[in-house]
KEZA-946491 format. One record per residue: residue number from 1; residue in one letter; x, y, z of N, C-alpha, C in turn. Coordinates in steps of 0.02 Angstrom, whole numbers. Atoms other than C-alpha are relative to their C-alpha. Layout:
NUM, a, X, Y, Z, X, Y, Z, X, Y, Z
...
This chain:
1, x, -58, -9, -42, 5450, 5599, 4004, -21, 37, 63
2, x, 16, -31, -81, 5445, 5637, 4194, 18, 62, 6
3, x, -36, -52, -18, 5477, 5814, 4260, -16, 5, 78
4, x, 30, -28, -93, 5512, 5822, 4445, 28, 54, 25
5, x, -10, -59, -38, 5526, 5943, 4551, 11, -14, 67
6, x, -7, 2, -67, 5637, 5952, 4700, -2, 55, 37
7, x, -17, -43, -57, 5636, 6048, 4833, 26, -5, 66
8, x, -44, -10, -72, 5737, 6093, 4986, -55, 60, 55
9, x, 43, -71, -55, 5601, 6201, 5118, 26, 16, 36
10, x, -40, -69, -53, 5641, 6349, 5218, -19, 25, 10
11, x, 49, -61, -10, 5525, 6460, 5304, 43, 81, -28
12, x, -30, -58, 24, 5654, 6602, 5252, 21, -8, -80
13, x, -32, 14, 84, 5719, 6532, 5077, -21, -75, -24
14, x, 26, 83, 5, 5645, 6374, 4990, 50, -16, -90
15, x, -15, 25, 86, 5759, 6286, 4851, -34, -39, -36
16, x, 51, 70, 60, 5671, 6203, 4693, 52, 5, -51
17, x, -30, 34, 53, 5726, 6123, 4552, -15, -54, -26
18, x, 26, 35, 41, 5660, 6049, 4388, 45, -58, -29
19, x, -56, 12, 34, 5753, 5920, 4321, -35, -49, -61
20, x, 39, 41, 37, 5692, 5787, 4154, 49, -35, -27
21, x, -54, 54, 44, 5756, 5640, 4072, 16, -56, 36
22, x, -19, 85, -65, 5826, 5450, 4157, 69, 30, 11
23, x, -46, -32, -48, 5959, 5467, 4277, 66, -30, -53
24, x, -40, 0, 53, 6109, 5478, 4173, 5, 43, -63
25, x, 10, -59, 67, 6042, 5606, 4042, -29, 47, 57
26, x, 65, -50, -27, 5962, 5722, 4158, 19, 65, -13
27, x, -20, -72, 13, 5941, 5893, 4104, -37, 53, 44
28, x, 40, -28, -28, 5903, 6048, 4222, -45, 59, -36
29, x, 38, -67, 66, 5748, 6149, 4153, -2, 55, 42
30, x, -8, -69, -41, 5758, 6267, 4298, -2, 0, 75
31, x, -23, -8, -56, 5834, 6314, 4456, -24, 53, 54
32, x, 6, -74, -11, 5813, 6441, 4580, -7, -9, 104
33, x, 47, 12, -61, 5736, 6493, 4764, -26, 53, -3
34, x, 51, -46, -31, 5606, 6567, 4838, 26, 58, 49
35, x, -19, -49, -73, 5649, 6718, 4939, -34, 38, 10
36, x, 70, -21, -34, 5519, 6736, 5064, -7, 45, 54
37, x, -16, -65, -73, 5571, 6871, 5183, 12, 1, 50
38, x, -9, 27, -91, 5636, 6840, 5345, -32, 54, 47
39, x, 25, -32, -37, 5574, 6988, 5405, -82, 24, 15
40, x, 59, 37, 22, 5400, 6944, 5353, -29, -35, 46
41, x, 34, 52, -51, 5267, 6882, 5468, -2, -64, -47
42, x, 5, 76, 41, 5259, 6678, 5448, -63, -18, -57
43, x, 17, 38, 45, 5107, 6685, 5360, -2, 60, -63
44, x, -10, -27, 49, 5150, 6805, 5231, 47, -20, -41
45, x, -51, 26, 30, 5297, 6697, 5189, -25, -41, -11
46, x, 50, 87, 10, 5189, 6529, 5188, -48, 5, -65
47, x, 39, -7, 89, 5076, 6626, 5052, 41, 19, -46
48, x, -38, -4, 65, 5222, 6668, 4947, 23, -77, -20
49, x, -33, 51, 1, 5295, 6505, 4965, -56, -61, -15
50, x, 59, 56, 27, 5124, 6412, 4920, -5, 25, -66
51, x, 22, -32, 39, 5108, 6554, 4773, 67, -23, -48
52, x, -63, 25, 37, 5295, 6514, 4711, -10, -71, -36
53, x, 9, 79, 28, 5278, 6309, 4701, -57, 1, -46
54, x, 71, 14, 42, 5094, 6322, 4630, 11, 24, -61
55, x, -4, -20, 47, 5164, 6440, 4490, 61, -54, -38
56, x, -67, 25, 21, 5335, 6328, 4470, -51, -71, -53
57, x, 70, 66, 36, 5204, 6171, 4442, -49, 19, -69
58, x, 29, -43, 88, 5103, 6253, 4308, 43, 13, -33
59, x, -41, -34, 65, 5237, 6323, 4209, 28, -46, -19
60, x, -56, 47, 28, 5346, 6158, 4198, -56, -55, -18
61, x, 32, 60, 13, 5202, 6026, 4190, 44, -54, 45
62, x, -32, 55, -56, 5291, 5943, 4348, -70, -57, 11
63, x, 29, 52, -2, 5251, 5755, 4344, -2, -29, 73
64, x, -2, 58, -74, 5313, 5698, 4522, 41, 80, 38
65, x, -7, -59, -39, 5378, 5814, 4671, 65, -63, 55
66, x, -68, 29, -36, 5549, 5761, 4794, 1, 57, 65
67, x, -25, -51, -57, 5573, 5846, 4953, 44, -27, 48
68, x, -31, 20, -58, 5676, 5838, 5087, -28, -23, 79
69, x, 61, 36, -91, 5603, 5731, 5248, 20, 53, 62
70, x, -19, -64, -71, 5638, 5845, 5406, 13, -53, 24
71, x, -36, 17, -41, 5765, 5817, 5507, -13, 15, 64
72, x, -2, -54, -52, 5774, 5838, 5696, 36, 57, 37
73, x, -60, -52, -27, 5832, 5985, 5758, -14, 17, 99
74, x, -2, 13, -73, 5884, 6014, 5921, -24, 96, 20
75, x, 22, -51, -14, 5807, 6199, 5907, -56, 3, -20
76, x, 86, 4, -8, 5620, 6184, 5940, -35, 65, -67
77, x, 28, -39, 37, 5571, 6359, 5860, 11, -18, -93
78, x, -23, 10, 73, 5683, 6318, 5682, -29, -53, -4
79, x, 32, 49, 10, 5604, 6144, 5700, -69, 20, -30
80, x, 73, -20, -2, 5425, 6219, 5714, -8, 42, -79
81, x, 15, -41, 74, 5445, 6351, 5552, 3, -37, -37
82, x, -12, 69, 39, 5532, 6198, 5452, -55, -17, 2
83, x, 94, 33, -31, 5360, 6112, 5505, -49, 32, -69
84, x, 83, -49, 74, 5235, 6258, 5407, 55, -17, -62
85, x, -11, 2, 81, 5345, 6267, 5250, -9, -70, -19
86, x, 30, 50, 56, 5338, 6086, 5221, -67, -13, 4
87, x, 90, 13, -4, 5141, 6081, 5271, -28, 21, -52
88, x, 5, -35, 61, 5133, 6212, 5148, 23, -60, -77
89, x, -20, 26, 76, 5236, 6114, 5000, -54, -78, -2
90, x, 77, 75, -4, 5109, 5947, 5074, -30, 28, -45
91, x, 64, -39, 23, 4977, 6053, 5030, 0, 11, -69
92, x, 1, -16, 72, 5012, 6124, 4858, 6, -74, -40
93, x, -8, 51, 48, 5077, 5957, 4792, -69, -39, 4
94, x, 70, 12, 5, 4902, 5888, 4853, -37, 5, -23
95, x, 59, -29, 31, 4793, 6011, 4783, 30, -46, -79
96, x, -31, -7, 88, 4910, 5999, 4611, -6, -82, -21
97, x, -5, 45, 5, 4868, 5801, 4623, 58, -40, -23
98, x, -64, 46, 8, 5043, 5739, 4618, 27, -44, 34
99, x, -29, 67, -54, 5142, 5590, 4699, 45, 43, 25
100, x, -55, -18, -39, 5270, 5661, 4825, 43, -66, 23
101, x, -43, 49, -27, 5408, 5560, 4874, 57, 63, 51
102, x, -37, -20, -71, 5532, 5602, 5034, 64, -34, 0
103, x, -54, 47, 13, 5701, 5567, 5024, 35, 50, 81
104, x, -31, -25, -94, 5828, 5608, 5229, 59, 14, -58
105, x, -48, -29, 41, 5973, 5718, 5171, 52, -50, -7
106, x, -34, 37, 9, 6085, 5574, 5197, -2, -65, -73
107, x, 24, 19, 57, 5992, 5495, 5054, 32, 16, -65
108, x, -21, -36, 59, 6032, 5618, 4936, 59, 23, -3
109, x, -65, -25, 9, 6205, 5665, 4988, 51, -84, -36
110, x, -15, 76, 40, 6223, 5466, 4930, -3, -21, -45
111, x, 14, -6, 57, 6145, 5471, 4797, 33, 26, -75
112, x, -62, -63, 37, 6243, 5624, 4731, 45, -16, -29
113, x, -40, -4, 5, 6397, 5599, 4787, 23, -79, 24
114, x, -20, 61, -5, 6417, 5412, 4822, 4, -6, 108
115, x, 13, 5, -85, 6430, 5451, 5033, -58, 60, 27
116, x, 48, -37, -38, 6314, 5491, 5156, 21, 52, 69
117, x, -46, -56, -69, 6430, 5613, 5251, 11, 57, -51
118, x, -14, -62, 45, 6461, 5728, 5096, -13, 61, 42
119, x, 10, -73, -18, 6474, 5921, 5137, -14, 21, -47
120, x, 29, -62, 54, 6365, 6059, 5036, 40, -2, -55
121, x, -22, -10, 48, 6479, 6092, 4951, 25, -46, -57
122, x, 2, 63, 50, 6532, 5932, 4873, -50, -1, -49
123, x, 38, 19, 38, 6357, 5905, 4838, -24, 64, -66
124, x, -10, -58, 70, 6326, 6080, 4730, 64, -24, -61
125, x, -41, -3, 67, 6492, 6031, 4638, 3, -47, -20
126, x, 31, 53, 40, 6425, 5879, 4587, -34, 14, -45
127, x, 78, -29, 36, 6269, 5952, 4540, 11, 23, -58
128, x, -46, -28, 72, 6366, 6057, 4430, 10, -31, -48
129, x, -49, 46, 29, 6456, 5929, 4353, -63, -40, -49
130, x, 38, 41, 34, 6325, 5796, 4308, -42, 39, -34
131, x, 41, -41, 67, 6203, 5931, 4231, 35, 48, -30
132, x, -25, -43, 31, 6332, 6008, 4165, -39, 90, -15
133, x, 15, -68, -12, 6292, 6200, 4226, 65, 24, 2
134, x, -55, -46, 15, 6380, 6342, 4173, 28, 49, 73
135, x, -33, -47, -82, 6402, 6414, 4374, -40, -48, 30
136, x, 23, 17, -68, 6366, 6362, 4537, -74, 15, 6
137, x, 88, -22, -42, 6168, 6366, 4587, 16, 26, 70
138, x, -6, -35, -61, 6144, 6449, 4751, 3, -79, 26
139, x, -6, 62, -60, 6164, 6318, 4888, -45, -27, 10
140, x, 68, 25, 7, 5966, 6290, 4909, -37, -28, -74
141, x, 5, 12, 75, 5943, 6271, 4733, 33, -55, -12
142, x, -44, 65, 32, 6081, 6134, 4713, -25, -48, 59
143, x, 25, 39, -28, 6003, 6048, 4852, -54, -23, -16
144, x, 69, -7, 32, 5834, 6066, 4775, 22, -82, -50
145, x, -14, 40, 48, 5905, 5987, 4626, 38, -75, 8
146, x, -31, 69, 4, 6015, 5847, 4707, -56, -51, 26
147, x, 44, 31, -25, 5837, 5800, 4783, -43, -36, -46
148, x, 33, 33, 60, 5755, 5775, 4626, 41, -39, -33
149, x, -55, 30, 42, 5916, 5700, 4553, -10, -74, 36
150, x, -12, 57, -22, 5894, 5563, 4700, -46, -24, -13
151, x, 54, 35, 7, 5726, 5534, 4674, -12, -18, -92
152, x, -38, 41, 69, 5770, 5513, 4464, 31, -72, 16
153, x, -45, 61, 1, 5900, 5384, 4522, -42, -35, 6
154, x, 57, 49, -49, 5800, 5292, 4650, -63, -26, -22
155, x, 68, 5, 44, 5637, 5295, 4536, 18, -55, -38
156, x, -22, 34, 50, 5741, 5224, 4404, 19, -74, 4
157, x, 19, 50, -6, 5783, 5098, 4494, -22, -70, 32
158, x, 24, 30, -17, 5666, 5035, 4569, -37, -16, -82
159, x, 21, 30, 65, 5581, 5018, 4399, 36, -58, -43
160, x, -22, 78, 45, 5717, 4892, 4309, 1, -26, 73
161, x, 46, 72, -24, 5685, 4794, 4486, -59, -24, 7
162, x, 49, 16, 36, 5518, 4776, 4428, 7, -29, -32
163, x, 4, 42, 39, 5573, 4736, 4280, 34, -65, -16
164, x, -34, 65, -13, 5687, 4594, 4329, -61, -23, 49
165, x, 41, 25, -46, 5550, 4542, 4461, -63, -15, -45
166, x, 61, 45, 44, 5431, 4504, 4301, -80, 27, 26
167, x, 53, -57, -19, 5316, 4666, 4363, -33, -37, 63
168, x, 29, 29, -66, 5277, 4583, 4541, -12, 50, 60
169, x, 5, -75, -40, 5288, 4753, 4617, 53, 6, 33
170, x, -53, 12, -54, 5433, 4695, 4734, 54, 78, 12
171, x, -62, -69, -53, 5537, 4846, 4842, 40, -32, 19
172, x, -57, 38, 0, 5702, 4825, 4865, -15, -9, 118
């Protein structure tokens, strides 16, 4: 059985989230974020935030990795930090020889919640819902998790169109 691991990056706060099982059973094995200090030079937050994922990966036996693609922002500096943390999460999932996949938040707010306009909050009280959690995850955390939740779906199925395509490899 797969265990992925999503994450949401944030040079100040990074959400992850484990999730296992086919989309429809999925259960979360653990939630959370990183909180990497804002007041923290960048690369003292870049080595917590390489030191966090690398320990999250070891402890769960994460099979595959989900992140969020970067968006553009129309503020150069928040663009640029965004930038190191995911170079950073590149990096670790590299060393840790895993497949990464990239899903655009519009992806996953579709995924989720059926539209690609959803607000936060929708998507957390989804999140809720389908893994049946006893509270709210923080906001980075339920994003974490709706990232790995899309890349569950989306995995899934692309695999039965495989298996209607008589293993030809075919993408939708």
């Amino acid at each position: 059985m797969s265990r992925i691991l999503g994450i949401d990056p944030g040079s100040r706060i990074t959400g992850y989230g484990v999730v296992e099982g086919d989309w429809g059973n999925t259960k979360a094995v653990e939630y959370g974020t990183l909180q990497l200090g804002a007041n923290l030079p960048m690369g003292t937050r870049l080595a917590k935030l390489y030191a966090g994922l690398s320990e999250i990966i070891k402890r769960h036996s994460v099979t595959e990795v989900a992140v969020e693609r970067v968006f553009v922002s129309k503020n150069a500096d928040s663009a640029l930090k965004l930038g190191h943390a995911r170079g950073v999460v590149l990096l670790v999932v590299e060393q840790a020889g895993l497949p990464l996949f990239e899903y655009t938040p519009a992806q996953v707010k579709k995924s989720v919640t059926g539209s690609g306009r959803a607000i936060k909050g929708q998507v957390g009280a989804l999140v809720r819902a389908i893994l049946s959690l006893d509270e709210d995850p923080p906001e980075d955390a339920a994003d974490a998790l709706a990232i790995a939740m899309t890349h569950q779906m989306l995995s899934g199925s692309y695999a039965i169109l495989e298996q209607m395509q008589g293993g030809r490899g075919g993408r939708w």
